[in-house]
N, C-alpha and C positions, 0 to 999 in steps of 0.2 A: 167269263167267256160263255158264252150262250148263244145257238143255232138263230139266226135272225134271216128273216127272206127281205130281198130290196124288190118291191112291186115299183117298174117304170111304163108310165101308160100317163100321155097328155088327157085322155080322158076321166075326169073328174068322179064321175059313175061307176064306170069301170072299175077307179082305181077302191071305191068302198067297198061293191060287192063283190072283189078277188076276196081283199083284205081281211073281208069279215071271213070268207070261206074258210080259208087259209086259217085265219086266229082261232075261230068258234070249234072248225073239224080235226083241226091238224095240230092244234096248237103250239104255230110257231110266231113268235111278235111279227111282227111286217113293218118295215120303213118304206115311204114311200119318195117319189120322185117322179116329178111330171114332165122332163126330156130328159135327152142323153147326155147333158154338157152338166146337169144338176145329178144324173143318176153317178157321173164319176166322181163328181167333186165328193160323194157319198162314199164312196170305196176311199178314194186317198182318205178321207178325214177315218174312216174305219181302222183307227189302230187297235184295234185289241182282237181281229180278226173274226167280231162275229157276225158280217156277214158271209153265207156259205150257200148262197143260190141266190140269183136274179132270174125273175120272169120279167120279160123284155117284150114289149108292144111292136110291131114291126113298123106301122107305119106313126110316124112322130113330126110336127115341124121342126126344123133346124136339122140336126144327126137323128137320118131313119136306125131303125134297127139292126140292119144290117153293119152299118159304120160305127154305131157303139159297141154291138159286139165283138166284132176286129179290134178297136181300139181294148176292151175288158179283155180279151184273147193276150194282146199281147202286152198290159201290163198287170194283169192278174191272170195269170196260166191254167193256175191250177181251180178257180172259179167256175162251179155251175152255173149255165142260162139255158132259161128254158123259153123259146119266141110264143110271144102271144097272137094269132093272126086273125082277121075277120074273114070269113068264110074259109072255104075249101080253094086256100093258095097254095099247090102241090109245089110248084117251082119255085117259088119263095121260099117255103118246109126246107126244099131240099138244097137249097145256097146255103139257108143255116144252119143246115145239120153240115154240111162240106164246111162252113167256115167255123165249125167248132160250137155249138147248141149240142148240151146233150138230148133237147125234143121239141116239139111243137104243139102248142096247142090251142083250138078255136075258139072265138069267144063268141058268149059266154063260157066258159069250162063247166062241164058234169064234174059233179062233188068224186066220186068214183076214179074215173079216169085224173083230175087234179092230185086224185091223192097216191096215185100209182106212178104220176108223173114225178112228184116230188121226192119220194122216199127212193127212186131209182137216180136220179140227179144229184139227191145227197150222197146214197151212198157209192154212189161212181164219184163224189168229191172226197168222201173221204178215203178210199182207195190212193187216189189221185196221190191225196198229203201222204199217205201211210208209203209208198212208196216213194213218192220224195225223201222223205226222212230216212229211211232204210239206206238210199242210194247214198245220201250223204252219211252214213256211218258206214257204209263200204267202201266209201270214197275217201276217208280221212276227213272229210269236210263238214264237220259235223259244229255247230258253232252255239256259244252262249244263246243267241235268240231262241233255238231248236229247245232251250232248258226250259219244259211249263215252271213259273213263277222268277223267272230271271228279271222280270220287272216291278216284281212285289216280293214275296218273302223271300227270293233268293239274292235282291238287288243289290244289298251290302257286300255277299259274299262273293256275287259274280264282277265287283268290282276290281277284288285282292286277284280273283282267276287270270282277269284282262291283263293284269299288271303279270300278270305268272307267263302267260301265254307269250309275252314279249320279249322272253328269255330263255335259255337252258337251264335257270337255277332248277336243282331238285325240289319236288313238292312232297308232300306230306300230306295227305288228305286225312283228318280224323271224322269220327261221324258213328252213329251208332248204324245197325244195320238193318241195309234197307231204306237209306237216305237217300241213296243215288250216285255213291261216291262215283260208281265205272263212269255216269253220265256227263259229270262234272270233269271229269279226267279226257273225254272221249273232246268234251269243250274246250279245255285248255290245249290238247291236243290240235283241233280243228281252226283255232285262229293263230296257230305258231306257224315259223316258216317252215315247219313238218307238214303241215298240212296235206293231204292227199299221199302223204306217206305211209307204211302200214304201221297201224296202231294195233299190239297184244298185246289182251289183256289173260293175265294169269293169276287162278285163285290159288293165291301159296298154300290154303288150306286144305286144298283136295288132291295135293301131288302127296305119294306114299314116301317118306322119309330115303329111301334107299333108293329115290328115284328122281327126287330132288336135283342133283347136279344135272345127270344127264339131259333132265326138262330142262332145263333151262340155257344149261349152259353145251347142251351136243355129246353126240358121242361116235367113237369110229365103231364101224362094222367090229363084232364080235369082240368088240370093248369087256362085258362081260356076257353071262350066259342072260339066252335074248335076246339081244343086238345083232338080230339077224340083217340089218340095215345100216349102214352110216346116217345120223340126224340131225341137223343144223343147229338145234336147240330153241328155245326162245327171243335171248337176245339177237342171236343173228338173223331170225325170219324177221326181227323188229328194225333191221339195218336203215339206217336212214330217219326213222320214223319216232314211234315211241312204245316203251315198254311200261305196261300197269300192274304193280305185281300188287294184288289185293290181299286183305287178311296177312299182309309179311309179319307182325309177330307169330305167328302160326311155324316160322322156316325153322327149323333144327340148328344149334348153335355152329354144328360143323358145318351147313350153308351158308349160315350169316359171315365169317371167316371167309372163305371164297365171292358171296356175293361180296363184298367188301376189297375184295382184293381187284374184282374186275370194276366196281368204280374207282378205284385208283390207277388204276393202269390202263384201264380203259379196251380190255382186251380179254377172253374169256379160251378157257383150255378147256375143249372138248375131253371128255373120257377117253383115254385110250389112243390121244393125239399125240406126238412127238413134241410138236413146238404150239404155242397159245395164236391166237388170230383175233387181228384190232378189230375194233366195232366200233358203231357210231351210234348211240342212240340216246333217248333220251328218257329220263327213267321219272317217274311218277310213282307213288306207293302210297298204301290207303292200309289202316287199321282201324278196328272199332275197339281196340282194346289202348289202354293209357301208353304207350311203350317208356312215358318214363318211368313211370312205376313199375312196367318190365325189368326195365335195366338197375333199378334200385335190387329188386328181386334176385337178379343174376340170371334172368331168363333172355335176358335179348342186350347185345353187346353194346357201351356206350361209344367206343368209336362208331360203329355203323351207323346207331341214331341218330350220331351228328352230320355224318355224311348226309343222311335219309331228310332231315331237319330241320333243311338250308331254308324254306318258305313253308310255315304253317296253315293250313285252309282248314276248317272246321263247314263242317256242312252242319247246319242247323236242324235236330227234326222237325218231323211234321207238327206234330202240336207245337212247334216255335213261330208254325209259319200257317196256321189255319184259312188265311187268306189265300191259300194256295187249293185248298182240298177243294175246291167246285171247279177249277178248273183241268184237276188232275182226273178228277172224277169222271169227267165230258169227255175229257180225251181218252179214258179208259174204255167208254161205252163206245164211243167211236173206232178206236183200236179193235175189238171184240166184233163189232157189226162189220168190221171189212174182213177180221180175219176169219170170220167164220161163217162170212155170207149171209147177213142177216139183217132185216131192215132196222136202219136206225132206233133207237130208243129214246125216248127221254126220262128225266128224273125226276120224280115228284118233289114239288117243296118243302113234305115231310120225311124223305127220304134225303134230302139235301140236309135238312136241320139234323137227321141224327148223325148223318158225316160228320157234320163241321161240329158234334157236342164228342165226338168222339176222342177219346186221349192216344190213337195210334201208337200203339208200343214198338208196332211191327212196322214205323214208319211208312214211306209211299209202296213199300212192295205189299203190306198186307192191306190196303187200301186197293190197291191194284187184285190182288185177289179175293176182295171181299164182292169186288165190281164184276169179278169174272164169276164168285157163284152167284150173283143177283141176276147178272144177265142170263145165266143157263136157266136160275129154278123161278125167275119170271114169267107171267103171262101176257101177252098184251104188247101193247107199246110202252108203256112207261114201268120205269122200276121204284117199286112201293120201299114203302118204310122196313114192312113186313117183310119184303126179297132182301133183307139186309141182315145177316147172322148175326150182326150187332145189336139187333136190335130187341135179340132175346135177352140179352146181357144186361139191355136197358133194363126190360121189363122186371127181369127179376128181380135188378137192383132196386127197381122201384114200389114193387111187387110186395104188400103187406101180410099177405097170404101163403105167397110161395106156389101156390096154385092155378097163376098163370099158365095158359096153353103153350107152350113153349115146342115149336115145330124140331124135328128129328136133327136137321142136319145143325142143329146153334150148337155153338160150346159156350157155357155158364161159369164164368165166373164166381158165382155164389152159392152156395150149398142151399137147401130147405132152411138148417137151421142159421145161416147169417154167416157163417164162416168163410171164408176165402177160398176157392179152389188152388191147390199148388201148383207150380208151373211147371213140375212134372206132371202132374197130372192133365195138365193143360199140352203139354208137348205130346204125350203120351195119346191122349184124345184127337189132336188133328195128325199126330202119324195115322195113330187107326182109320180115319176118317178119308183121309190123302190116297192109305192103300185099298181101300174098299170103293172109294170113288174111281180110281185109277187100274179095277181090276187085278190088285196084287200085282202091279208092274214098278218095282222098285224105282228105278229113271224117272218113272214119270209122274210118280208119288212124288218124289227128291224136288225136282224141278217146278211142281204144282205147289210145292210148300216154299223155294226159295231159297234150297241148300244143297250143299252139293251132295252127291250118290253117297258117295263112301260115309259122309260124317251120318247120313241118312242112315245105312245099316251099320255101321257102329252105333247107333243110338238103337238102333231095334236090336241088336248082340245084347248089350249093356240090359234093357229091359227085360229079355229073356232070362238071363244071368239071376236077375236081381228078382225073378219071381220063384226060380226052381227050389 
């Protein structure tokens, strides 16, 4: 998937030197189309959604500009068009900016003003999407299509999902971490008849042991000391909808026992309640870890995993699915430019190539954060090979010397003398890194690495410990 502009203009002239503008200065490909009945048949035949702005000629034989716009308005919504118009046509401007242009502009176009035009079009397109999507995971309505690679490296898996989604059997989502498991569960979720239901999701690994029931399961006012409030719990704010308990071997054996008691009974006893209260929901659970090898261990109950067990989904990593990484990667840069107000980026084709050589350990979430320090310690429009902390890791791998320039912020995999960095020591190096970027603000160190607070400073306890 890749930023493509559709240039529509019956004139033949015109339509070269936009096109070349557009390629040579801006560098974005250009499709072209000489009316408006060939510029839509372009958009329907557009399945893989890369085009993301039309410059539109206003006056055309057959459907003027105005009439293709209203019809692109209202079967591609969320589509930038920018009108193209010959002279100073103020009242024409101003019909299509009223019927939905986000500008206009005179032909011929100054290099300058087209290129101000364009990166403001895009990125009010991609706002556009970024809040569609958001609305649809507030909404429950959140669906398989909404999954980047549901039609290439996740197409098998989102196949087993559809079949899930047409049901209440319990799932099981396995997958190492950082796959996407929440994403794929928010899917299965958004095409069941829950749909627009609420959907919580809970990470079992970040509630404190002694806090366990009442998360989830409620508690009455002054239940124990604390409960200065009566609380619904989890399942019950999930009423109706669906419950995603993440990381569940993480639960403590005396939860697993209760959560087990309320899939069978279908009914959950608040802390400090007299009598238990029925619920309806619909439960979904995700581990990166084996739980049948748990349950061999004695660490996670074999009744529960059978309950938990009923339909197995395995999410694939990233390096399973490498056809995936260019398109996650696009959507990252885009994500990043809307949410931080910043013009579009693009990615260089040797910055693409060390993506897709890369073996992501840290699946799509350290992909997603390798994109979010390229985009900050970038210059320019495009993100280099160089703006990629991976790409230290390259070098030194490849590095006969050792004496490569290796910029401040990489972490290195490989010592001077050839040996391996350890993965404490590697954990160790992007905490410090997370909290010195993050200003010593623990939250949001946690959050910028991908795990939750608490496991965050238990890891940094643990480290102190272990140096005194």
């Amino acid at each position: 998937m890749q930023t493509k502009i559709l240039l529509v203009d019956d004139d033949t002239l015109q339509r070269s030197m936009i096109s070349q503008l557009v390629e040579r200065h801006l560098g974005f490909p250009v499709a072209h189309a000489a009316d408006g009945a060939a510029a839509l048949r372009q958009m329907e035949q557009d399945r893989t959604g890369d085009i993301k702005l039309v410059l539109l000629d206003m006056h055309m034989p057959g459907m003027n500009g105005l009439e293709v716009l209203q019809a692109m308005r209202q079967h591609f919504p969320t589509l930038a068009v920018i009108m193209l118009t010959a002279g100073a046509e103020v009242d024409v401007a101003v019909q299509a900016i009223k019927a939905g242009a986000c500008d206009f502009l005179t032909k011929p176009p100054e290099l300058e003003r087209l290129r101000v035009s364009v990166h403001n079009a895009l990125r009010l397109n991609v706002l556009e999407r970024e809040v569609t999507r958001l609305k649809r995971q507030s909404e429950g309505t959140f669906t398989f299509d909404n999954l980047i690679g549901h039609d290439k490296g996740l197409a098998e898996t989102v196949k087993v999902g559809k079949k899930a989604a047409a049901s209440d059997i319990p799932v099981l989502l396995a997958g190492e971490t950082g796959v996407g498991k929440e994403a794929f569960a928010k899917a299965i979720h958004g095409e069941s008849h829950r749909a627009g239901k609420p959907f919580i999701a809970v990470n079992c690994g970040a509630i404190p042991d002694q806090l366990v029931e009442s998360t989830l399961f409620g508690h009455e006012k002054g239940a124990f000391t604390g409960a200065i409030a009566k609380a619904p719990g989890k399942f019950r704010e999930a009423e109706g909808g669906t419950i995603f308990l993440d990381e569940i071997g993480e639960l403590p054996l005396e939860a697993q026992v209760k959560l087990l008691r309320v899939l069978q009974q279908r009914e959950v006893s608040p802390v400090g309640a007299a009598r238990s209260v029925p619920v309806n929901v619909r439960l979904i659970s995700a581990s990166n870890r084996d739980l049948s090898a748990e349950v061999a261990k004695g660490r996670f109950r074999e009744d529960l995993y059978f309950r938990l067990n009923v339909l197995y989904i395995r999410i694939p990593p990233l390096r399973e699915r490498r056809e995936d990484v260019p398109d996650l990667a696009r959507h990252f840069i885009e994500y990043f430019a809307a949410r931080e107000s910043q013009p579009l980026k693009h990615i260089s084709p040797a910055a693409l190539d060390l993506l897709m050589k890369n073996k992501w350990p840290g699946n799509v979430r350290e992909l997603e954060n390798t994109i979010h320090r390229a985009h900050v310690l970038s210059e320019g429009d495009t993100l280099a090979a160089e703006d990629l902390s991976i790409a230290a890791m390259t070098l030194a791998g490849n590095s006969s010397n050792g004496n490569a320039a290796i910029p401040a912020h990489c972490l290195l995999l490989l010592r001077p003398n050839g040996n391996l960095v350890t993965m404490d020591e590697l954990e160790e190096a992007a905490m410090d890194f997370s909290l010195a970027h993050k200003n010593n603000n623990i939250t949001e160190a946690a959050q910028a690495l991908g795990i939750a607070k608490s496991t965050f400073y238990r890891k940094l306890q643990q480290k102190k410990k272990g140096k005194e």
